[in-house]
C-alpha positions, -999 to 999 in steps of 0.1 A, spaced: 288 798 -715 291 836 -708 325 845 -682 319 876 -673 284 890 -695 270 924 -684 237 924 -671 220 943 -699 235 921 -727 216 883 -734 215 860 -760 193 878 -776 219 908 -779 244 884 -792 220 865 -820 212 899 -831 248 912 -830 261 878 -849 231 884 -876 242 918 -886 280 916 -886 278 886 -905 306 890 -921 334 895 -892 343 862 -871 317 852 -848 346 839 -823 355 874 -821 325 892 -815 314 870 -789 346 874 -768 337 914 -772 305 908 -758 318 887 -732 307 858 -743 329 821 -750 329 806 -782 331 768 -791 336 753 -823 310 728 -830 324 697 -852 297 699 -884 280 667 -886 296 646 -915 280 637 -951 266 606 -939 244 618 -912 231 644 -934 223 618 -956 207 601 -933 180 628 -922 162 631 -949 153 591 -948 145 599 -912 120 624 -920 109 604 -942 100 578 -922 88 600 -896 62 610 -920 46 578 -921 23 560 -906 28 565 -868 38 530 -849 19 521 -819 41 534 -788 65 507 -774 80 506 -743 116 489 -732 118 472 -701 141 476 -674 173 450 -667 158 428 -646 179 430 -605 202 403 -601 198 388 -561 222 368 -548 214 337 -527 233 308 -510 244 279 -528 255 257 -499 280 260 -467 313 238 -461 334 237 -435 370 250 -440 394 222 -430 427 240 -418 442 273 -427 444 276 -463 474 306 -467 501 280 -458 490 256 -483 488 285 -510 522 300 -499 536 263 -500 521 256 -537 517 291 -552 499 275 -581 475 265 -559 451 298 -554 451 302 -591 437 271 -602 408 281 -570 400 312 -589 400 293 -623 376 265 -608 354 293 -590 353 312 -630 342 282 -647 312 275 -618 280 285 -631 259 306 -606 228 288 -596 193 290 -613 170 322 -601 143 298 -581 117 331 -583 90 325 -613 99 337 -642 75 367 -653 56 358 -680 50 397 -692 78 430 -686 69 463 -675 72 473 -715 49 447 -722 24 451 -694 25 493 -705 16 479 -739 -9 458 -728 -26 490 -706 -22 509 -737 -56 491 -752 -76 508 -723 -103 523 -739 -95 558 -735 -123 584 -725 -127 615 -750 -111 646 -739 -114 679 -755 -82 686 -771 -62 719 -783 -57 713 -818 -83 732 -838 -117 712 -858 -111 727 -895 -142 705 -906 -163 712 -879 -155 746 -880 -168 747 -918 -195 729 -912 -206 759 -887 -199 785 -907 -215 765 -940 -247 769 -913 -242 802 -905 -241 794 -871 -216 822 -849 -184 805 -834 -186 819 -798 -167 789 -793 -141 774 -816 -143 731 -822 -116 713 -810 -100 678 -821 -107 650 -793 -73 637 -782 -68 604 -765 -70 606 -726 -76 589 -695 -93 604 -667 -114 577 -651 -112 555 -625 -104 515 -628 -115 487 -612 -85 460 -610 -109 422 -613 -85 391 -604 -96 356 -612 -77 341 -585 -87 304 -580 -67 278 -574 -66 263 -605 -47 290 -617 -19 294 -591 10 295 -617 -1 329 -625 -7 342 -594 27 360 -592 21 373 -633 -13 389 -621 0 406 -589 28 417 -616 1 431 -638 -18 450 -603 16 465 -594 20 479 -631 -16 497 -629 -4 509 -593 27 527 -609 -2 543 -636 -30 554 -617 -15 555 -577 -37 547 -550 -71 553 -573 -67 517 -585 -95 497 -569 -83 462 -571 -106 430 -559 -95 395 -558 -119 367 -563 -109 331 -548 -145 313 -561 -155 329 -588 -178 362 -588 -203 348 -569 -180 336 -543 -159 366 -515 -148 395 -533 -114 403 -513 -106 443 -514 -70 445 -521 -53 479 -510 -29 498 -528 -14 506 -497 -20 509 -458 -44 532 -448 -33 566 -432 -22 566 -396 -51 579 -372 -79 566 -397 -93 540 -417 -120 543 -440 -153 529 -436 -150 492 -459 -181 479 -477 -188 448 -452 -194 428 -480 -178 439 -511 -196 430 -543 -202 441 -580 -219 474 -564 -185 480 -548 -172 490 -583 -165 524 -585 -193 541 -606 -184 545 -645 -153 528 -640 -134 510 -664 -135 473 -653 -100 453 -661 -107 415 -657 -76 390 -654 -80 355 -652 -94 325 -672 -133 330 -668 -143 292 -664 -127 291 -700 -93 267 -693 -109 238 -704 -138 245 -730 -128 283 -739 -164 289 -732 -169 317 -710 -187 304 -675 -218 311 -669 -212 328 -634 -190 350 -654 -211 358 -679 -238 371 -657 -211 397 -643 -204 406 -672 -241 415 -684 -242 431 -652 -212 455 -661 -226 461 -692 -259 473 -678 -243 495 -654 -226 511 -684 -188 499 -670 -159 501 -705 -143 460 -700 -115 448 -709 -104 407 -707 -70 405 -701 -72 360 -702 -49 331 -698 -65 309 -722 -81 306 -754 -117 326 -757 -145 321 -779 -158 351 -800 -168 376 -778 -184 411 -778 -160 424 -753 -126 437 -759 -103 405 -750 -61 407 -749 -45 378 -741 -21 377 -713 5 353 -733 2 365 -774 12 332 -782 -21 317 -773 -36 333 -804 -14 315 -822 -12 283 -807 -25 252 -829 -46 223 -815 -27 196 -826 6 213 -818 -10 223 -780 -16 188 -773 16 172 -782 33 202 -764 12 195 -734 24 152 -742 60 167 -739 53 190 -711 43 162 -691 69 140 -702 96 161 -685 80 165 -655 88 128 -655 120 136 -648 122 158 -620 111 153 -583 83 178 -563 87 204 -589 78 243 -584 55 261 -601 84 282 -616 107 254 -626 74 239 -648 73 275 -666 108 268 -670 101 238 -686 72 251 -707 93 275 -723 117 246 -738 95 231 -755 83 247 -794 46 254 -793 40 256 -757 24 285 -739 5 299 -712 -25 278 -717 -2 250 -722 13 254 -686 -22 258 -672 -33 224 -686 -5 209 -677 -11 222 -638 -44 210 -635 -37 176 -653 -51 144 -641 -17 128 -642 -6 157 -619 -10 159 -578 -2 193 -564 -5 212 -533 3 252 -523 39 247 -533 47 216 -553 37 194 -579 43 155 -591 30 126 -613 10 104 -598 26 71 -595 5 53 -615 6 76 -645 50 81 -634 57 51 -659 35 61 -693 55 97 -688 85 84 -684 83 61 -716 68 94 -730 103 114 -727 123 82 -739 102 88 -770 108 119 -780 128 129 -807 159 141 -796 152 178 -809 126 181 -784 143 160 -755 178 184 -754 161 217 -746 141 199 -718 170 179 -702 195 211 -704 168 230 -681 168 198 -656 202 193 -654 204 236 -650 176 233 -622 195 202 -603 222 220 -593 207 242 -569 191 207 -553 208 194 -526 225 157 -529 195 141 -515 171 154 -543 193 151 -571 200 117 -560 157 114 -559 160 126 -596 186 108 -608 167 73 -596 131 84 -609 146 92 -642 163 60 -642 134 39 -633 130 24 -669 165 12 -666 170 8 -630 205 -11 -625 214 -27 -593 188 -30 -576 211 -26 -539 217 10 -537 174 16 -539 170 12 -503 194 41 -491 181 67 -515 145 53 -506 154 67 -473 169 96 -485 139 107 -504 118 100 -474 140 117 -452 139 154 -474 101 147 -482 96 150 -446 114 180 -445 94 201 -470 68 226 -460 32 218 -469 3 200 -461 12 173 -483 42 163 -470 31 129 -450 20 114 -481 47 124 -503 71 110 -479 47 80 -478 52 78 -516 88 81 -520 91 54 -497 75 30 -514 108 24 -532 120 12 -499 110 -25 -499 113 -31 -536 145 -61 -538 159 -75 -570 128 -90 -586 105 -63 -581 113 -37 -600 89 -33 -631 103 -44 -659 109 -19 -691 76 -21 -711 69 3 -738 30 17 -741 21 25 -776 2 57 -772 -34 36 -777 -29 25 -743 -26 56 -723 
């Protein structure tokens, strides 16, 4: 950095300076120009050793861009409150020993499990993902060389010299959510993906979520609020001729393929219909597809990969450790998913929409009759697959309160229940925090947990194992 440089003098004075008094110290000749001088260390042998196998691989074939994801924010939330029972500085001034085996105890607690879902795709990933939008072509700077021969070869005058096309994107998109029930545990991963395009493209995203399919409501969802003192005039019944015109169309969802990997047909026809209109698509699914025309990407890349053999027994296992929990979430059964080798997106999807499985807007649970053939599923595993599951239930329980781990602790038991006098409390226990959940379900649940209530010593099912035949 100059100290005190004359206004007429630059860097350019000194470089030129430097270049022809080569030979005197350039540590003196800068401080006669006004100028500091710092020694730069010279960068050893091994990093100059190192550069040209950096070129080197710099001249290769380019890698598709990747993206890192940011650390994901850590939230704190409350465990639990407990009274304090007296003034604890005398104690600790009485027993000095005492306040550091409290901060030893409180080191060796583990924080509680994150209840939020965890996302199945990071920003990284979902910029990768958006990175197979068909770009538009876009006249670039970089000169044509062959198309500029092939001009002159014709003897044609170039008023106007070619240019290489270079990858752009400069239209609008049109954001297509599958949102039907059915598909609830991705919910969150798909308003994940909307907020992603939002950061790209700003309030030019148009973004419409579908409940029923595409021949049921099309729901506009905004970017943001409209501007104070106006709002713009909204089509009264949005539809496919809502869709901006020559706009890229991104569809997210499963397409009526969860079960069969068929496209539906209701789908299908919007899709023709895009394709007439001349609207670029892109299927961004959930679940396996058939061979299609269209440009698919798969949400999870593991359900390319996935085996049917291996997806069924995963789905076996997934279901056998929901055995062992009580009223899961959504989020804790992705949690359990992602134990379990083999298992993905489609995976957790089946295993949603099960028959074995009751649900409602917040929870899910085995139906009782189906309770014991899962449960004598999980005692069958091998216990290579049984470990990974029961570490995330016993990680999941303690963030339960008494009463549920206590629910949890007798429904996982059932196959060797014990005395049969201590049912009739937690009966009422389980009845008494069923009641207490949110939900429209929550009369029946409680009318299901207590069943347990009037069982007595000779009524509890005795241990039978089901050969797999008989499910």
């Amino acid at each position: 950095m100059p100290s005190q440089t004359p206004a007429e003098l630059s860097r350019a004075d000194l470089l030129r300076v430097l270049h022809r008094a080569s030979d005197v110290p350039a540590a003196s000749l800068a401080r006669l120009l006004g100028w500091d001088c710092e020694e730069a260390a010279e960068p050893g042998a091994e990093d100059r050793a190192r550069r040209p196998a950096a070129r080197a691989g710099a001249a290769g074939a380019s890698a598709p861009p990747r993206y890192l994801s940011r650390p994901a924010p850590v939230y704190w939330h409350l465990i639990g409150c407990e009274p304090l029972a007296g003034d604890p500085a005398p104690d600790r001034q009485d027993d000095p020993t005492q306040g550091e085996l409290e901060a030893e105890a409180e080191a060796h607690r583990l924080p509680a499990p994150d209840p939020r879902m965890p996302p199945l795709l990071g920003p990284g990933q979902w910029q990768n993902l958006w990175d197979r939008l068909p770009p538009s072509p876009r006249r670039g700077r970089a000169l044509d060389l062959a198309g500029c021969l092939r001009r002159l070869a014709r003897a044609e005058p170039l008023r106007d010299l070619p240019r290489r096309p270079r990858r752009g994107f400069n239209r609008a998109v049109t954001l297509l959510l599958d949102r039907r029930a059915a598909l609830r545990p991705v919910w969150e991963d798909m308003r994940l993906g909307k907020r992603s395009l939002e950061a790209l493209l700003g309030d030019e995203l148009q973004a419409f979520l579908l409940p029923a399919g595409p021949e049921g409501p099309w729901l506009e969802s905004k970017a943001s609020p409209p501007p104070a003192g106006g709002h713009p005039a909204a089509d009264p019944e949005p539809g496919p001729d809502s869709i901006t015109e020559d706009a890229l169309v991104v569809l997210i969802g499963a397409f009526g393929a969860l079960d069969t990997a068929e496209i539906g047909a209701d789908w299908r026809r919007l899709l023709g219909r895009l394709h007439a209109a001349g609207h670029p698509i892109l299927l961004v699914s959930v679940c396996p597809l058939r061979q299609s025309a269209l440009p698919a990407a798969p949400m999870d890349p593991a359900i390319d990969r996935a085996d049917r053999d291996a997806a069924d027994e995963a789905l076996r296992t997934l279901l056998a450790g929901l055995s062992q929990t009580w009223l899961p979430t959504p989020a804790r059964l992705r949690r359990l998913r992602r134990a379990i080798p083999g298992a993905d997106l489609h995976t957790e999807l089946r295993a949603y929409n099960a028959a074995d499985v009751d649900r409602d807007a917040f929870h899910l649970w085995l139906d009782p009759d189906r309770l014991w053939v899962r449960l004598n599923d999980f005692a069958e595993l091998p216990e290579a697959r049984r470990a990974p599951l029961r570490a995330v239930i016993e990680d999941w329980r303690r963030r339960l309160d008494a009463g549920a781990r206590a629910i949890e602790h007798l429904q996982a038991s059932l196959l060797a229940p014990g005395p049969p006098g201590r049912y009739p409390q937690i009966a009422r226990q389980a009845a008494a925090v069923a009641a207490a959940l949110d939900g429209p379900s929550t009369p029946e649940l409680a009318a299901r947990v207590a069943r347990c209530g009037p069982f007595g010593a000779g009524d509890w099912p005795r241990h039978r194992r089901r050969s797999r035949h008989g499910r």
